[in-house]
C-alpha positions as CSV (number, residue, x, y, z in Angstrom):
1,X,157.0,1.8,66.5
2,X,159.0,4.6,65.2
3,X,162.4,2.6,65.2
4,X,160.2,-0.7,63.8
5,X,159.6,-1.7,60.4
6,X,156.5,-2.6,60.0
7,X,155.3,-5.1,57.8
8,X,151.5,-5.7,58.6
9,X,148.7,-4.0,59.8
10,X,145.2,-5.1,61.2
11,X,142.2,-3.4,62.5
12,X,139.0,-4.1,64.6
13,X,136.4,-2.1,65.3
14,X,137.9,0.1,67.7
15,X,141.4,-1.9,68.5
16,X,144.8,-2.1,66.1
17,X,147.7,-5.1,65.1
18,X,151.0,-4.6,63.6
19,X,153.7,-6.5,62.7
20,X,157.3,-5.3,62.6
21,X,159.9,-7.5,60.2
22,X,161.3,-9.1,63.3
23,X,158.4,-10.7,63.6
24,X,156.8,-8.6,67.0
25,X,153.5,-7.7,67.4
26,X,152.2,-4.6,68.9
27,X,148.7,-3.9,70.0
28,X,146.7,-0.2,70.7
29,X,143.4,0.6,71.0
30,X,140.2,-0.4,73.0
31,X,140.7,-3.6,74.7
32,X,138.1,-4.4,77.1
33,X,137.4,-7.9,75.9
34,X,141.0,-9.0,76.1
35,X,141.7,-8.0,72.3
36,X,144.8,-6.6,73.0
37,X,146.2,-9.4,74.4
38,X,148.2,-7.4,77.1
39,X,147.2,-10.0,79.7
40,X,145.1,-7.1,81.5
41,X,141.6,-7.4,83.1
42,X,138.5,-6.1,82.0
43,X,138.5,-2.3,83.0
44,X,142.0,-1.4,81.9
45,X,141.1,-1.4,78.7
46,X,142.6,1.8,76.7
47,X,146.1,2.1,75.2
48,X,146.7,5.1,73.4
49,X,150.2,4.1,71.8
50,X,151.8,0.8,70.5
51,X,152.5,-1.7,73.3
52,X,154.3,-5.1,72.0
53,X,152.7,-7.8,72.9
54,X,154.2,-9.2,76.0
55,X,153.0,-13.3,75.6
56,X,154.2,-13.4,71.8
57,X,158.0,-12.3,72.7
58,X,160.1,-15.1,71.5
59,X,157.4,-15.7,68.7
60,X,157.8,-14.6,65.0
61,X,154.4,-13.1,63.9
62,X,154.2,-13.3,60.4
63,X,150.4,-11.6,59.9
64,X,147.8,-10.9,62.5
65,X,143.8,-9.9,62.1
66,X,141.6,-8.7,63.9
67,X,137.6,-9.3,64.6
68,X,135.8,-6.8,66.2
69,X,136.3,-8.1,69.9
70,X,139.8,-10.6,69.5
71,X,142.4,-10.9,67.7
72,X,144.6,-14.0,65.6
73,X,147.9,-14.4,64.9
74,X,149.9,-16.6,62.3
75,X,153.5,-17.8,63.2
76,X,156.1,-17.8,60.6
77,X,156.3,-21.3,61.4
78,X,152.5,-22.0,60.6
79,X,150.8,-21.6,64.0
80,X,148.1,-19.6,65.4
81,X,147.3,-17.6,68.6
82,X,144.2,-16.5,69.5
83,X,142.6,-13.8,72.3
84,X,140.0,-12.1,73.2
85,X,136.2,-12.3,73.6
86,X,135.8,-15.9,73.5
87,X,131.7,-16.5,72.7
88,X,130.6,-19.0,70.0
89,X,134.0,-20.4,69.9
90,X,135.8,-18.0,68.0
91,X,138.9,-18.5,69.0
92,X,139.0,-22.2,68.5
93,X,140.4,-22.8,71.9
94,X,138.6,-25.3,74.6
95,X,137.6,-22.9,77.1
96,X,136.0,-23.3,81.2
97,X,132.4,-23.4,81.1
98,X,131.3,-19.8,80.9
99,X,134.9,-18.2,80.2
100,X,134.1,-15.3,77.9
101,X,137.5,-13.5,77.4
102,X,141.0,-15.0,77.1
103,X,143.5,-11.9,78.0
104,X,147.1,-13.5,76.2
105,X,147.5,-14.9,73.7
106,X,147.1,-18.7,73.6
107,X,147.9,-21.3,70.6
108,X,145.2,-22.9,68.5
109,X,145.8,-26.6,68.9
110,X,145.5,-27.2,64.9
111,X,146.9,-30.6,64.6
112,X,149.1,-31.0,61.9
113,X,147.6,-28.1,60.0
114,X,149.9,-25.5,58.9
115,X,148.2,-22.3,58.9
116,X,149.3,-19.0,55.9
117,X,147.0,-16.3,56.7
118,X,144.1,-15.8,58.8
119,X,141.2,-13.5,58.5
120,X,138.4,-12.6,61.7
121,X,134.7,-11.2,61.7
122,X,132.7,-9.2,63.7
């Protein structure tokens, strides 16, 4: 991230979000539920440095948050990705019966509603 300007920054319990003003996100941290979004499996879990976000190239982030195990993201255009642990349906997404963690991130279907900021919990 040293070349990026970076605009916004979240942070979960043990995992980090940024935002550069192009619009890319970059995830670091402890990702073992998916949090990261790096589309890897349970047990490869720790990135020590800024990795961008590999299923969010093409979009233009403008804010992300981040709950203690997944993480949100808000489009410039007004949508919103979600990943992670997926229990008690906090990610908003319509999962397979017992699917717990969603590893890339995947668009909310929000019908019609255009979306500003988002905010995440534990």
């Amino acid at each position: 991230l040293s070349s990026e300007r970076v605009t916004h920054v979240a942070c979960g319990s043990a995992h980090s979000l940024a935002v550069t003003s192009e619009g890319a996100v970059y995830a670091w941290g402890y990702g073992s539920d998916g949090q990261l979004g790096l589309g890897r499996k349970c047990g490869e879990t720790d990135v020590s440095s800024p990795v961008r976000v590999p299923a969010l190239e093409g979009v233009k982030a403008a804010g992300v948050a981040c709950g203690s195990r997944h993480s949100l993201c808000v489009t410039r255009d007004a949508r919103v990705f979600s990943w992670g642990l997926a229990d008690d349906g906090r990610l908003g997404l319509s999962l397979e019966e017992g699917q717990m963690h969603v590893h890339e991130p995947t668009e909310v279907p929000l019908r019609d509603v255009r979306v500003r900021s988002a905010a995440a919990g534990g």
